[in-house]
C-alpha positions in Angstrom: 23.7 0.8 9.8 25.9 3.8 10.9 25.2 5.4 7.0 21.5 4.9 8.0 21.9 7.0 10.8 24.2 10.1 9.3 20.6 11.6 7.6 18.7 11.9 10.7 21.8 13.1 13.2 22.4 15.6 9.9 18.6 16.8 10.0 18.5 16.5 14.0 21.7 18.9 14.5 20.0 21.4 11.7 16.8 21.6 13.7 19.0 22.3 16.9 20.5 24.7 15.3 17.3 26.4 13.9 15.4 26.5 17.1 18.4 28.0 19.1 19.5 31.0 16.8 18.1 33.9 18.6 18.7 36.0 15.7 15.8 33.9 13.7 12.5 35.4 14.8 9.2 33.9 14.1 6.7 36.1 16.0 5.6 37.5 12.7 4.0 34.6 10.6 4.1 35.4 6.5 0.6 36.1 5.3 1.1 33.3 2.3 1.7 30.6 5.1 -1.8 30.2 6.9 -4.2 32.1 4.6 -6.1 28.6 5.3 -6.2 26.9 8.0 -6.7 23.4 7.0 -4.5 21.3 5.0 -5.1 17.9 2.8 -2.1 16.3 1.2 -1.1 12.7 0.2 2.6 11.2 -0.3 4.0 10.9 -3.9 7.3 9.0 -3.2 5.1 5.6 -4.7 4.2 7.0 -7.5 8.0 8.9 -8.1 9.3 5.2 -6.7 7.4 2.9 -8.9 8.5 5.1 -12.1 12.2 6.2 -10.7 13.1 2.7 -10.1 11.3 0.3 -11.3 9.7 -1.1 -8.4 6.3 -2.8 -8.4 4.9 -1.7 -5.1 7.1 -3.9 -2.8 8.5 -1.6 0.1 6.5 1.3 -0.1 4.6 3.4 2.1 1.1 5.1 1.5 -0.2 7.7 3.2 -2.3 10.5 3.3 -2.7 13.7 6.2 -5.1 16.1 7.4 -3.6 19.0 9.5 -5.3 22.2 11.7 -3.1 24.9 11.9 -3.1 27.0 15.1 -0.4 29.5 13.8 2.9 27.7 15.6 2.2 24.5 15.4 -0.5 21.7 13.2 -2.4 19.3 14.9 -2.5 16.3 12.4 -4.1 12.8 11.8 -3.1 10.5 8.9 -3.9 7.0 7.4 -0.9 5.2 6.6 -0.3 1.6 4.8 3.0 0.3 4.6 4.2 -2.4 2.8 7.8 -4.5 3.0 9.1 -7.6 0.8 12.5 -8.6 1.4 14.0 -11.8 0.2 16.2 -13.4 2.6 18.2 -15.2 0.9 17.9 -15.7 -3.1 18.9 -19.4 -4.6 20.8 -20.2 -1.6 22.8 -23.7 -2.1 20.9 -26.2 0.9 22.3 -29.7 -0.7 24.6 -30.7 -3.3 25.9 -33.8 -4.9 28.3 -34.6 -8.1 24.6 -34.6 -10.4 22.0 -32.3 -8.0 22.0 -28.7 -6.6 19.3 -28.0 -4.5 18.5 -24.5 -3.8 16.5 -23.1 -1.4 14.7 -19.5 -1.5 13.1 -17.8 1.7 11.6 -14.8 2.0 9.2 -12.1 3.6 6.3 -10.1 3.7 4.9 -7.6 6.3 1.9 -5.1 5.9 0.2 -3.0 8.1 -2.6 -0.5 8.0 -2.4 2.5 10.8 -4.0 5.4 12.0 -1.6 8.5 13.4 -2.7 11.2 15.6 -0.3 14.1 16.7 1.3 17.5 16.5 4.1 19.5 14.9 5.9 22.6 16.1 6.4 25.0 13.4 9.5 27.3 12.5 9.0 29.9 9.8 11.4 31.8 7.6 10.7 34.0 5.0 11.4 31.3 2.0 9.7 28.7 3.6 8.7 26.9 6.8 10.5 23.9 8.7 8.5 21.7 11.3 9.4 18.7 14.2 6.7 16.4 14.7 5.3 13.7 16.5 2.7 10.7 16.0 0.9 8.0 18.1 0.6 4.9 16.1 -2.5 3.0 16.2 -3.0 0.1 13.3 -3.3 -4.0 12.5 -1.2 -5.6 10.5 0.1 -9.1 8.8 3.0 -10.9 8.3 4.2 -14.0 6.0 6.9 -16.1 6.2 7.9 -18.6 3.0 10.9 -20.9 2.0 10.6 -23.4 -0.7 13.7 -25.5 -2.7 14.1 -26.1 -6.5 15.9 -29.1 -8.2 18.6 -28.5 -10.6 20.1 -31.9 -12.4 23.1 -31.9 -14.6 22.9 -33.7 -18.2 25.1 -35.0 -20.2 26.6 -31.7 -21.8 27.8 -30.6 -17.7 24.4 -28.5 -17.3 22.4 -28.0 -14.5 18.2 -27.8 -15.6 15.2 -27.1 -13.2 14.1 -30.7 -12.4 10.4 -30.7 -10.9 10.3 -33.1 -7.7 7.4 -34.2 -5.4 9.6 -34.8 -2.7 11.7 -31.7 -2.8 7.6 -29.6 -3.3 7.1 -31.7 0.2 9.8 -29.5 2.2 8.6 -25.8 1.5 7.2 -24.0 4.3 5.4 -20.9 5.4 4.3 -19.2 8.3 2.0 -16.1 8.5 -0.1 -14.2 11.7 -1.8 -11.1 12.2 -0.6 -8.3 14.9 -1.6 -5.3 16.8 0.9 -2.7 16.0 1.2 0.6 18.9 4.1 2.9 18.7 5.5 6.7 18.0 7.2 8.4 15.0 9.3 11.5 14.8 8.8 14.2 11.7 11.9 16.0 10.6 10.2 18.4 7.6 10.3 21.3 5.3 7.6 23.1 4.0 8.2 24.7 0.0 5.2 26.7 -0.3 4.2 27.4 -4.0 1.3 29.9 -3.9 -1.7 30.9 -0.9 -3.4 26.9 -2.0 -0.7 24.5 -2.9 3.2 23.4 -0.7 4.9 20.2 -0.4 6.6 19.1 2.1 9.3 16.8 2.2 10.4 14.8 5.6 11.7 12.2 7.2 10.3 9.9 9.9 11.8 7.2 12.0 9.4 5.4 13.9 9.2 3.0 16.5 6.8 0.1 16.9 6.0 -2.7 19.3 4.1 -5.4 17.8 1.5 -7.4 19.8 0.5 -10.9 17.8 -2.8 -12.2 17.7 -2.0 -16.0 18.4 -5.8 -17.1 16.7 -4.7 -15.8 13.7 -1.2 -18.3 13.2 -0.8 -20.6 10.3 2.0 -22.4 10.4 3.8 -25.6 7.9 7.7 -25.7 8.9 8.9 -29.2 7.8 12.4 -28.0 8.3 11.2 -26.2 11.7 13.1 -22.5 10.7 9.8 -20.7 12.1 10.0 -22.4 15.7 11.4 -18.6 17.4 8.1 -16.4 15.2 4.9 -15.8 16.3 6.1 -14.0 19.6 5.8 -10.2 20.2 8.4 -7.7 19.4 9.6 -4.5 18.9 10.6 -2.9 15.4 12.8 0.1 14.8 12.3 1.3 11.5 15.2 4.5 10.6 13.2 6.4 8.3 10.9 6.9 5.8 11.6 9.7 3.6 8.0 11.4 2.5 7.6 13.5 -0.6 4.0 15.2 0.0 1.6 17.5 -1.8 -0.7 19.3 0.2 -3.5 21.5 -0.8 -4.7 24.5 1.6 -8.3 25.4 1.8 
């Protein structure tokens, strides 16, 4: 957890350090900065994700932005949908005997869709343009819960094979709800400007969120009752998101 942290304390102590030097003035905003006021931009870290390492759209996070510029500072609102698979535990032994293995694999999914409405303070230089933001969240969401077990026998030869059994199929569970999600996000972000129309930005976001479940929505089959502590509400601390976004200026 601590190498989580090191990133953010790195970018936090820069942007202290950027805000406090007295010797970096920013009355005088670069004409190449806010030729136009409005910005549109979209994240690429999926796409970059998806082709970088190989990963099928798992734990990802889309999201898209609209900022206003008022010289210092953006007012901004965004659509975001995040998405998170994470197996628990993969082939995990549950039983055993001198012929059987039985193996057990749980895992989870959670989803949300949100809407973000907030500001960022702005800090130019003359190469480029850093910013400290901040979000309401707003948004619904969905999560799923699933274990199921597989049969291995061993043969004659010492091998274990995949053995399909009824009774074994009988003991798999799963457990999914819908939620409310409220919280806030931080921005920690730079601005690369490349010409008058065209910059991208590249930040990171921690975010905080508490999670409100909507009970009408639970579906629950737990034969080996390992969902009896879910479908409560609960809060979720999420480090950071690092955001690679284009943004076109018009």
């Amino acid at each position: 957890m601590k190498f989580k942290i090191l990133p953010i304390v790195f970018l936090y102590l820069n942007f202290v350090s950027l805000y406090c030097q007295e010797d970096l003035k920013s009355d005088t905003i670069p004409k190449v900065y806010e030729t136009e006021r409005n910005y549109l931009g979209f994240n690429c870290t999926p796409i970059m994700s998806v082709f970088l390492n190989n990963n099928s759209f798992q734990n990802l996070k889309f999201y898209s932005v609209y900022k206003r510029n008022y010289g210092k500072f953006n007012t901004r609102f965004s659509i975001n949908y995040l998405k998170d698979f994470h197996n628990d535990f993969i082939y995990s032994p549950s039983a055993s005997s001198d012929s059987s293995i039985t193996y057990r694999l749980s895992n989870s999914t959670y989803n949300h869709f949100d809407l973000r409405f907030g500001f960022e303070q702005l800090r130019y230089l003359s190469f480029s343009r850093f910013h400290l933001g901040l979000d309401i969240i707003v948004g619904y969401g969905k999560q799923i819960y699933t274990y199921n077990h597989s049969l291995l026998l061993r043969d004659s030869l010492g091998n274990y094979i995949p053995t399909i059994n009824n009774l074994i199929n009988k003991m798999d569970g799963n457990f999914n709800c819908n939620y409310f999600n409220t919280g806030i996000d931080l921005s920690f972000g730079i601005d690369l400007f490349f010409n008058e129309s065209f910059l991208a930005t590249l930040q990171l976001t921690p975010q905080f969120n508490f999670l409100f479940v909507n009970s009408k929505t639970i579906s629950v089959e737990d034969p080996l009752e390992k969902f009896t502590n879910h479908g409560l509400d609960y809060t979720d601390f999420k480090i950071g998101y690092f955001d690679l976004l284009l943004i076109y200026k018009f």
